[in-house]
KOLFI-950377 format. One record per residue (C-alpha): residue number from 1; residue in one letter; chain; x, y, z. Coordinates in nm, 2 decimals. Example, Ala and Ser with C-alpha at 12.3 -4.5 7.8 and 13.67 -1.06 7.14 Angstrom:
// KOLFI-950377
<voba->1 kolvex->A nuti->A px->1.23 py->-0.45 pz->0.78>
<voba->2 kolvex->S nuti->A px->1.37 py->-0.11 pz->0.71>
// end
This chain:
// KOLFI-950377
<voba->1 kolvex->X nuti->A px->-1.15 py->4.07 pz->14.30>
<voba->2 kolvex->X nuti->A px->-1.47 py->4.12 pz->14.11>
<voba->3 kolvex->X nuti->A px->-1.27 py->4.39 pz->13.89>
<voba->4 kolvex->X nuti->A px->-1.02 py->4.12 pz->13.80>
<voba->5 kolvex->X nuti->A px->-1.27 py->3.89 pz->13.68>
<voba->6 kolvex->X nuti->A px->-1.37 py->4.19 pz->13.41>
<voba->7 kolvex->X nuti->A px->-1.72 py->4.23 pz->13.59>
<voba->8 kolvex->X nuti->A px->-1.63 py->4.61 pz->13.60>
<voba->9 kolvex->X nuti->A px->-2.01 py->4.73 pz->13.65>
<voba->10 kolvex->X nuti->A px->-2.06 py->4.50 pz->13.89>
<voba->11 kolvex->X nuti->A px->-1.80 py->4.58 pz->14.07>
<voba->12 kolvex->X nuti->A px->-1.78 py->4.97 pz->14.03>
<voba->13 kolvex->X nuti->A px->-2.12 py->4.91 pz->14.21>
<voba->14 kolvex->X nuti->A px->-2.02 py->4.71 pz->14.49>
<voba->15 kolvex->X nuti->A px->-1.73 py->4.97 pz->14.54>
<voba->16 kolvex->X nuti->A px->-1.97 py->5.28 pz->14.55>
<voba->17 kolvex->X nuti->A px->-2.23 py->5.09 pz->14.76>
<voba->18 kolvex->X nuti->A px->-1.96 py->4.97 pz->15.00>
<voba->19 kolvex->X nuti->A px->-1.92 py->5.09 pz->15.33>
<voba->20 kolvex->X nuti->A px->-1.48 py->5.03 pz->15.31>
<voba->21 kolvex->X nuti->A px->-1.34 py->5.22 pz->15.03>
<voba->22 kolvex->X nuti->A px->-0.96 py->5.19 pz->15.11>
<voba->23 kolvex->X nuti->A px->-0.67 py->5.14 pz->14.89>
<voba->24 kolvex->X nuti->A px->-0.72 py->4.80 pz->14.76>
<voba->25 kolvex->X nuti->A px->-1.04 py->4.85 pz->14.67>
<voba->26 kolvex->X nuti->A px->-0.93 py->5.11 pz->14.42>
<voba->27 kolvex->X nuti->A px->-0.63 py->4.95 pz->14.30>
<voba->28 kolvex->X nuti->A px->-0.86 py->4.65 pz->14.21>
<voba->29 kolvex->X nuti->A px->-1.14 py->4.90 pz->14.06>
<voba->30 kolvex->X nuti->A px->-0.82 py->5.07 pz->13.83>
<voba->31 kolvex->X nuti->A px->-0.63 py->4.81 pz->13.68>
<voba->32 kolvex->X nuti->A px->-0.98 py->4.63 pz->13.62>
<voba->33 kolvex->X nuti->A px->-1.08 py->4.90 pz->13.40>
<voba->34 kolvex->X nuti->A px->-0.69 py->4.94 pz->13.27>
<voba->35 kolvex->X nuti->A px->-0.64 py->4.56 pz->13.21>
<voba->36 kolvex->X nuti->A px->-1.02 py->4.63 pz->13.02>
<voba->37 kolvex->X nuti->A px->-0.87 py->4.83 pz->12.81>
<voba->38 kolvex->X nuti->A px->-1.10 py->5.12 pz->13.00>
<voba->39 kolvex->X nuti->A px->-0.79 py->5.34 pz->13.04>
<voba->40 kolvex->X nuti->A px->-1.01 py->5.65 pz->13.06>
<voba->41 kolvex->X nuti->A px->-1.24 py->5.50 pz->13.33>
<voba->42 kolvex->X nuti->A px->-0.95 py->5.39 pz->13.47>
<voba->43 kolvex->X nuti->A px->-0.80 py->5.78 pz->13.50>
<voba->44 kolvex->X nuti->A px->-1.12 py->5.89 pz->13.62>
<voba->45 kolvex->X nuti->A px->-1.12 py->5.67 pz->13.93>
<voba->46 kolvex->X nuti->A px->-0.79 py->5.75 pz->14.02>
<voba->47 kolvex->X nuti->A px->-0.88 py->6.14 pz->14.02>
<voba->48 kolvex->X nuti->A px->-1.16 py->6.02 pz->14.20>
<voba->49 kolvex->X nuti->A px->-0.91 py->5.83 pz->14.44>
<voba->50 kolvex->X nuti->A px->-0.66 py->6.13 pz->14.50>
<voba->51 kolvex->X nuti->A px->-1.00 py->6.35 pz->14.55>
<voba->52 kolvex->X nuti->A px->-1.06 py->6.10 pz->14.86>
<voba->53 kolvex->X nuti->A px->-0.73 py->6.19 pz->15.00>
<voba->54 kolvex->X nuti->A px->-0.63 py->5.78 pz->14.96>
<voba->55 kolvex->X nuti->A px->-0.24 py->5.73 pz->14.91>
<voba->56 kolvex->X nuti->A px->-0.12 py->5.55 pz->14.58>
<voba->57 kolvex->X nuti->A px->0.12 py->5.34 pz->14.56>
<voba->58 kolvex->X nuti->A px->0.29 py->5.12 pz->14.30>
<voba->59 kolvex->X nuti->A px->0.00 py->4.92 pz->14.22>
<voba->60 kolvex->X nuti->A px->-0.17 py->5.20 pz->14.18>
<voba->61 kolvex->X nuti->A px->0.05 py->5.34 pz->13.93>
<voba->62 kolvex->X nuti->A px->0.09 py->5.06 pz->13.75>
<voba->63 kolvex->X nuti->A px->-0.31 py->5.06 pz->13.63>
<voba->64 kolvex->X nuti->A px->-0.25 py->5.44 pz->13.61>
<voba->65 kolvex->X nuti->A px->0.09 py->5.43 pz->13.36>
<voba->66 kolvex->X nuti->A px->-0.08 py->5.12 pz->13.17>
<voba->67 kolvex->X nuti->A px->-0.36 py->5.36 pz->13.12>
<voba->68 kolvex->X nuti->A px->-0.15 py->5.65 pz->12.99>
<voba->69 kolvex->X nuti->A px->0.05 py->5.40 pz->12.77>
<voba->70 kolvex->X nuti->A px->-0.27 py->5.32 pz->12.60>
<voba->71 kolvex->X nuti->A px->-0.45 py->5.68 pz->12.56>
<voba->72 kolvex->X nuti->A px->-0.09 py->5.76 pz->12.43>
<voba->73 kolvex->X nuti->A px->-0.07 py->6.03 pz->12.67>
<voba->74 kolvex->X nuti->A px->0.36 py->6.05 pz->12.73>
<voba->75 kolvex->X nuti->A px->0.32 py->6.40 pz->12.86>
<voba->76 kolvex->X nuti->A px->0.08 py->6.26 pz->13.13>
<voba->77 kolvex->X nuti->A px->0.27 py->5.91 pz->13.22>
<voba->78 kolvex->X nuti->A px->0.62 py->6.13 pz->13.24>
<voba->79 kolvex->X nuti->A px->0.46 py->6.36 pz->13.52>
<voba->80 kolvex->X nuti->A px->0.36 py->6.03 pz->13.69>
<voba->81 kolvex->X nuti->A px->0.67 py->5.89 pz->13.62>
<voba->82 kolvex->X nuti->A px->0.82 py->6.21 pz->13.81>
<voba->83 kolvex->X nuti->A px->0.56 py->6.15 pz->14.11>
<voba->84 kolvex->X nuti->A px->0.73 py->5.77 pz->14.11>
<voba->85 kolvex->X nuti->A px->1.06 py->5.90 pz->14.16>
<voba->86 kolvex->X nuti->A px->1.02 py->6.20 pz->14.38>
<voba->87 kolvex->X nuti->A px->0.82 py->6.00 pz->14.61>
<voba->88 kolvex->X nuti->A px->1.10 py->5.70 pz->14.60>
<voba->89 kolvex->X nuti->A px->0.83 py->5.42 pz->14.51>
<voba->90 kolvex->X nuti->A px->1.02 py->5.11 pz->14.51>
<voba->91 kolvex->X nuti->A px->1.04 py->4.97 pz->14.12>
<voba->92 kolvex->X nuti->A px->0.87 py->4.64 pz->14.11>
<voba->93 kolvex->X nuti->A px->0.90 py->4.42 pz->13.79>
<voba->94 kolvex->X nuti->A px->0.54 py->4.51 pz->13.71>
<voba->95 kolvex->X nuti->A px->0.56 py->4.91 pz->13.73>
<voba->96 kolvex->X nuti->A px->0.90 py->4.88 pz->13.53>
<voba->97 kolvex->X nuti->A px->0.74 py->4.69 pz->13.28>
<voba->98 kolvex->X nuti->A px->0.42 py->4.92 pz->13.26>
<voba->99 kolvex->X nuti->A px->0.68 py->5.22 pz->13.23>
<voba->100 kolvex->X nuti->A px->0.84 py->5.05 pz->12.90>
<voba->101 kolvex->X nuti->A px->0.50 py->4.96 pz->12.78>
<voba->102 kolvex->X nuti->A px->0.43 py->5.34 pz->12.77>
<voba->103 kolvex->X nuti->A px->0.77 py->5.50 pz->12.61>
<voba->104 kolvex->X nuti->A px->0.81 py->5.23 pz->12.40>
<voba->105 kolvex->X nuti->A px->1.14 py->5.41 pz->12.28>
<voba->106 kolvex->X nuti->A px->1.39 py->5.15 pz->12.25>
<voba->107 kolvex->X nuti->A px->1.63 py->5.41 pz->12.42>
<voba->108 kolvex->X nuti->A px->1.40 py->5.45 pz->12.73>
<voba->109 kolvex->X nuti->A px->1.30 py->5.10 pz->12.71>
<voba->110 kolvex->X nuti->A px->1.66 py->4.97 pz->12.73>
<voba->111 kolvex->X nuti->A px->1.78 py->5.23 pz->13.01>
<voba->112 kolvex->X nuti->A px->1.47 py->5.10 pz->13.25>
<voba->113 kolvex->X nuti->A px->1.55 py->4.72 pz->13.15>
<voba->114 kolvex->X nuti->A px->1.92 py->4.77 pz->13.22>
<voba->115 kolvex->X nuti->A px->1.85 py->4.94 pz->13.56>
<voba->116 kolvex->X nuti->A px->1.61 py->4.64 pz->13.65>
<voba->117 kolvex->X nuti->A px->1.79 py->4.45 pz->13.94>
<voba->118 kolvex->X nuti->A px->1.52 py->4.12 pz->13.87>
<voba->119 kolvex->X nuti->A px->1.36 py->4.07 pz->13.52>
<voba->120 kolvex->X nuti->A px->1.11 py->3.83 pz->13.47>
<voba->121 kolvex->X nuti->A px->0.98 py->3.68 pz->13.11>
<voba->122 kolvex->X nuti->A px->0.74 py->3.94 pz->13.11>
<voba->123 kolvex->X nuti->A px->1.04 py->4.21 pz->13.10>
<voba->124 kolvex->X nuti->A px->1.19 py->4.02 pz->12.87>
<voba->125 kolvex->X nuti->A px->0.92 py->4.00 pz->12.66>
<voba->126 kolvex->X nuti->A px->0.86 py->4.34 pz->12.70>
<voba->127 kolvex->X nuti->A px->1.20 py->4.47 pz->12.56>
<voba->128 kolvex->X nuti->A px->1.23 py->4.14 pz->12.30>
<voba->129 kolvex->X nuti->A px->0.87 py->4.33 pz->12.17>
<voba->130 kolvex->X nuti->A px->1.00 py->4.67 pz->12.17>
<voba->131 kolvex->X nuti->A px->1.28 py->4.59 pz->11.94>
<voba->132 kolvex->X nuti->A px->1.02 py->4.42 pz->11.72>
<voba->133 kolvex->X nuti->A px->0.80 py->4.64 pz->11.69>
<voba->134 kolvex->X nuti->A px->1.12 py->4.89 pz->11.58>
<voba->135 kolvex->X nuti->A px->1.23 py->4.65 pz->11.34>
<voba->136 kolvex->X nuti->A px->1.56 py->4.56 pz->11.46>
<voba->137 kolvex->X nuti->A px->1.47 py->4.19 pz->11.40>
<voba->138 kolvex->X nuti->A px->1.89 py->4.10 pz->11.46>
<voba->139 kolvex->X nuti->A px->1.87 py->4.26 pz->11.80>
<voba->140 kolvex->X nuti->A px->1.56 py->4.13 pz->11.91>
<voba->141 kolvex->X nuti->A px->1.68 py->3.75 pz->11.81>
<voba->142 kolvex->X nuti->A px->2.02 py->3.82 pz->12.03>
<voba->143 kolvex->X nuti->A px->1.80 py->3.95 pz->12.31>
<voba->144 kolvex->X nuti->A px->1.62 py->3.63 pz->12.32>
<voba->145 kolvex->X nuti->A px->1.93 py->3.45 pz->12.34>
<voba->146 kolvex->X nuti->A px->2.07 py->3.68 pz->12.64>
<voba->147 kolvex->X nuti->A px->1.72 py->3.55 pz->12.77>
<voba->148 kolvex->X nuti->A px->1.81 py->3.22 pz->12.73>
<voba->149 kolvex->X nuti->A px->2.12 py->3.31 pz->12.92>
<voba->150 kolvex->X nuti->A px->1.97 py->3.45 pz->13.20>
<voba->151 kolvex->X nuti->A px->1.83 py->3.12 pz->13.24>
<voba->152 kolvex->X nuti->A px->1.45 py->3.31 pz->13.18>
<voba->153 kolvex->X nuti->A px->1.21 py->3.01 pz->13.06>
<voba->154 kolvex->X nuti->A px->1.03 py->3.17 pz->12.72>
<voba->155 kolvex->X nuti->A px->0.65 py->3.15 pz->12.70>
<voba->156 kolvex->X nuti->A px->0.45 py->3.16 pz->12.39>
<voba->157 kolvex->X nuti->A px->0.46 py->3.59 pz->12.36>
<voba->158 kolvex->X nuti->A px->0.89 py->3.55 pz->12.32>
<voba->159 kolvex->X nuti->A px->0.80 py->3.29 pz->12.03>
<voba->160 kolvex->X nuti->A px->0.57 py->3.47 pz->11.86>
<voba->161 kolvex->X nuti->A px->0.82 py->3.83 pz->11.88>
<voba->162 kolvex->X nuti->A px->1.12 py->3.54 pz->11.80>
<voba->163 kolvex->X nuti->A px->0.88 py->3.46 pz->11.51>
<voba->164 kolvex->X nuti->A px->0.81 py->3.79 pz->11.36>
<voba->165 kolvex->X nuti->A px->1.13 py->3.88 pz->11.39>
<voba->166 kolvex->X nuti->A px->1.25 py->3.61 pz->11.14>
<voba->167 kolvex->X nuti->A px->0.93 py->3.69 pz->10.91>
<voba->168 kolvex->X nuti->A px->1.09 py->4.05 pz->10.92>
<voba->169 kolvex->X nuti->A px->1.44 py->3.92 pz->10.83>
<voba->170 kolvex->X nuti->A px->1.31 py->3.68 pz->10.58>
<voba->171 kolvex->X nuti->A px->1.55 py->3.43 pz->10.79>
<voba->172 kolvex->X nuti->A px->1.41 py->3.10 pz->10.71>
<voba->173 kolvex->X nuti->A px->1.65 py->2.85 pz->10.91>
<voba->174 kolvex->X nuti->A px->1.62 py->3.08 pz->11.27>
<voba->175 kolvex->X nuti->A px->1.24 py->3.04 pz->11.20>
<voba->176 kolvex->X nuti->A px->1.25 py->2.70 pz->11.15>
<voba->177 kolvex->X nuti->A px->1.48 py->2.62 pz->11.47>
<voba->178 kolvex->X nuti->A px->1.22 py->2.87 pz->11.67>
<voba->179 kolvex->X nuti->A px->0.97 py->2.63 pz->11.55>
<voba->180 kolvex->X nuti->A px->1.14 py->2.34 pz->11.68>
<voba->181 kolvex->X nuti->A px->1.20 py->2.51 pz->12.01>
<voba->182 kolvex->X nuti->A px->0.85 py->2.52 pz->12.05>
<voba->183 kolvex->X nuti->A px->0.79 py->2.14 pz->11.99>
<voba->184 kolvex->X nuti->A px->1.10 py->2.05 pz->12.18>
<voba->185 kolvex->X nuti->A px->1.01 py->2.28 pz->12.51>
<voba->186 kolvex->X nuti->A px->0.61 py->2.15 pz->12.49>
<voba->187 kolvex->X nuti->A px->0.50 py->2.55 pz->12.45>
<voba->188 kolvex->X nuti->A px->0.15 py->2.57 pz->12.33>
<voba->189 kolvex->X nuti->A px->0.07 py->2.70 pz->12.05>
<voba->190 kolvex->X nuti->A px->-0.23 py->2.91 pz->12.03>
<voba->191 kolvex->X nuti->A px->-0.43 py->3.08 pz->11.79>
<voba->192 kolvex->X nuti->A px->-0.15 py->3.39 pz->11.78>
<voba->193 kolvex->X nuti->A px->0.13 py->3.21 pz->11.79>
<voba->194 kolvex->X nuti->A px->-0.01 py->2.95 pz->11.52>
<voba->195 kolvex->X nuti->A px->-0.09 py->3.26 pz->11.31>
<voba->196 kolvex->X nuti->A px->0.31 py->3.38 pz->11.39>
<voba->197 kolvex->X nuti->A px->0.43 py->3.01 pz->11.25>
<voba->198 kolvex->X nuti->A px->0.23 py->3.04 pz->10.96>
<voba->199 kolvex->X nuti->A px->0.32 py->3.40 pz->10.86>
<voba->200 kolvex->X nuti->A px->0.73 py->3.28 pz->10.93>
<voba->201 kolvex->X nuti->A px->0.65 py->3.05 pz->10.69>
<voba->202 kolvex->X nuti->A px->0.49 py->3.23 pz->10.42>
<voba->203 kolvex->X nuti->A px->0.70 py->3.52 pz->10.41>
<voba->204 kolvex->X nuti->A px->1.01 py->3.31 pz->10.41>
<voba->205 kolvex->X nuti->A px->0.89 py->3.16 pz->10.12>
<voba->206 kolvex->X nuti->A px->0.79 py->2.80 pz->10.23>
<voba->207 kolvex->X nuti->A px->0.44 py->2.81 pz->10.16>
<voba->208 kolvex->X nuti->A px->0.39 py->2.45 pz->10.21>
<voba->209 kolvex->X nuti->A px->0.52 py->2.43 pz->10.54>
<voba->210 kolvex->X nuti->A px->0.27 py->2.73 pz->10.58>
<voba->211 kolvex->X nuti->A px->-0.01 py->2.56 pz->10.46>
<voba->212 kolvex->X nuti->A px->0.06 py->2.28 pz->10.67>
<voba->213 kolvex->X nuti->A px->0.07 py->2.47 pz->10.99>
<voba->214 kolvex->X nuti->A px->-0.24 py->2.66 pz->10.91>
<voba->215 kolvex->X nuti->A px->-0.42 py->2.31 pz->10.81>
<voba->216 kolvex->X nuti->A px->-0.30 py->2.18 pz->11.21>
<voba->217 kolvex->X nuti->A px->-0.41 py->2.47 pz->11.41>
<voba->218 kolvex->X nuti->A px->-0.65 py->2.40 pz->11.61>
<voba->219 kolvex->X nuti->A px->-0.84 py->2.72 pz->11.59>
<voba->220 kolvex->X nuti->A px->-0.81 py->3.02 pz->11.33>
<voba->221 kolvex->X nuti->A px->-0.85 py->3.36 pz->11.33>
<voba->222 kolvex->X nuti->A px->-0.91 py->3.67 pz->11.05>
<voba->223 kolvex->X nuti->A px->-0.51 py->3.72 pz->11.08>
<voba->224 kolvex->X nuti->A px->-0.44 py->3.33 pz->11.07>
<voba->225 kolvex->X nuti->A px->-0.62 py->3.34 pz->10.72>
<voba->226 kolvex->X nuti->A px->-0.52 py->3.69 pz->10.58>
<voba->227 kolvex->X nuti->A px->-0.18 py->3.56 pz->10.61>
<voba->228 kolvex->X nuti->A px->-0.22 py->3.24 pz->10.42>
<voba->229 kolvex->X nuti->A px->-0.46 py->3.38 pz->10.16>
<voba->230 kolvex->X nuti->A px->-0.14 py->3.67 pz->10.09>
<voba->231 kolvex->X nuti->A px->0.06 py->3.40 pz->10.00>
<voba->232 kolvex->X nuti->A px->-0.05 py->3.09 pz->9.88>
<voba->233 kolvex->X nuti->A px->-0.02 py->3.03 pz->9.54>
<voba->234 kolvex->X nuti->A px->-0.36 py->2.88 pz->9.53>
<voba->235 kolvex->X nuti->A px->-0.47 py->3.24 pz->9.54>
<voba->236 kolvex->X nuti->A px->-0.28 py->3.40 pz->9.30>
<voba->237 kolvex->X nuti->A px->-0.47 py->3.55 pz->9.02>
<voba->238 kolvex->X nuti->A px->-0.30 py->3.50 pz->8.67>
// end
């Protein structure tokens, strides 16, 4: 619990001063460090764990493959992959997930969503992402439609993928309906997915929806003004 609320040293020395050390204890003390982005601490505990003679189990693995997707360490996340298999660990929407967080390969990605027998958003927005980040904007935008299909309620991360996806297309009139998704389904936006609207905007070339959007937000970040310094005109150097 205490790992969950991000008080890692605390709890690392609760853990070592406590007299139970069993395996929830270090699944909580793993994916603390993992969600902490402390994948190597994170590593280190479970060696420490497997030391101890404790059994893993799919918790476990999901701290420990979230770990290796971060450290970018494939070759070490596919021999845990193998120790998944091999040892028939039942796929949970959360491992799954974890394991397409880590190949990232649209390929891989797409054979472990397929294979999923339940998605949640969070798979969704896992492989919406993954084509995203690839720059297949066309496919991501028809995956969030096979969401929609699926009857899979979209949360702020699928608008914010949706959104890039039309920045990367330049497709103004998807970007603005996405928009008015947003307002229609009472999704709140956020400093990212302000930032997202506004950089739909801009690079679709209506600054002064842009602007408007940026003025509205709530709350700003560097990559809320980076994108509307870029392109407003107001900027420009002649």
């Amino acid at each position: 619990m205490l790992a969950s609320m991000g008080e890692l040293e605390l709890a690392r020395k609760v853990f070592d001063e406590g007299c139970v050390r069993n395996l929830v204890s270090w699944n909580s003390l793993i994916n603390g460090y993992a969600r902490s982005g402390k994948a190597n601490e994170a590593l280190s505990i479970y060696e420490e764990m497997i030391k101890e003679q404790v059994n893993w189990d799919e918790v476990t693995m999901i701290g420990v493959i979230s770990s290796c997707a971060q450290l970018e360490k494939l070759k070490l996340g596919t021999e845990f992959h193998r120790y998944i298999e091999q040892n028939g660990l039942n796929l949970t929407i959360p491992l799954a997930n974890a394991l397409m967080d880590m190949y990232g390969l649209l390929d891989t990605a797409m054979k472990f969503f397929c294979a999923m027998p339940e998605k949640n958003v969070v798979t969704w927005n896992a492989i919406i992402g993954s084509y995203v980040k690839a720059e297949h904007s066309k496919a991501a935008l028809f995956l969030f439609h096979e969401m929609q299909a699926s009857n899979i309620k979209p949360d702020g991360v699928t608008m914010v993928h949706c959104l890039s996806a039309c920045s990367q297309l330049g497709a103004l009139e998807i970007g603005i309906w996405v928009h008015h998704y947003i307002e229609k389904y009472n999704i709140p936006v956020d400093v990212v997915l302000g930032t997202a609207l506004v950089d739909m905007y801009a690079k679709c070339g209506n600054i002064m929806k842009a602007l408007q959007v940026f003025h509205e937000m709530p709350g700003r970040n560097s990559l809320t003004w980076t994108a509307i310094i870029w392109f407003s005109p107001s900027w420009e150097t002649t």
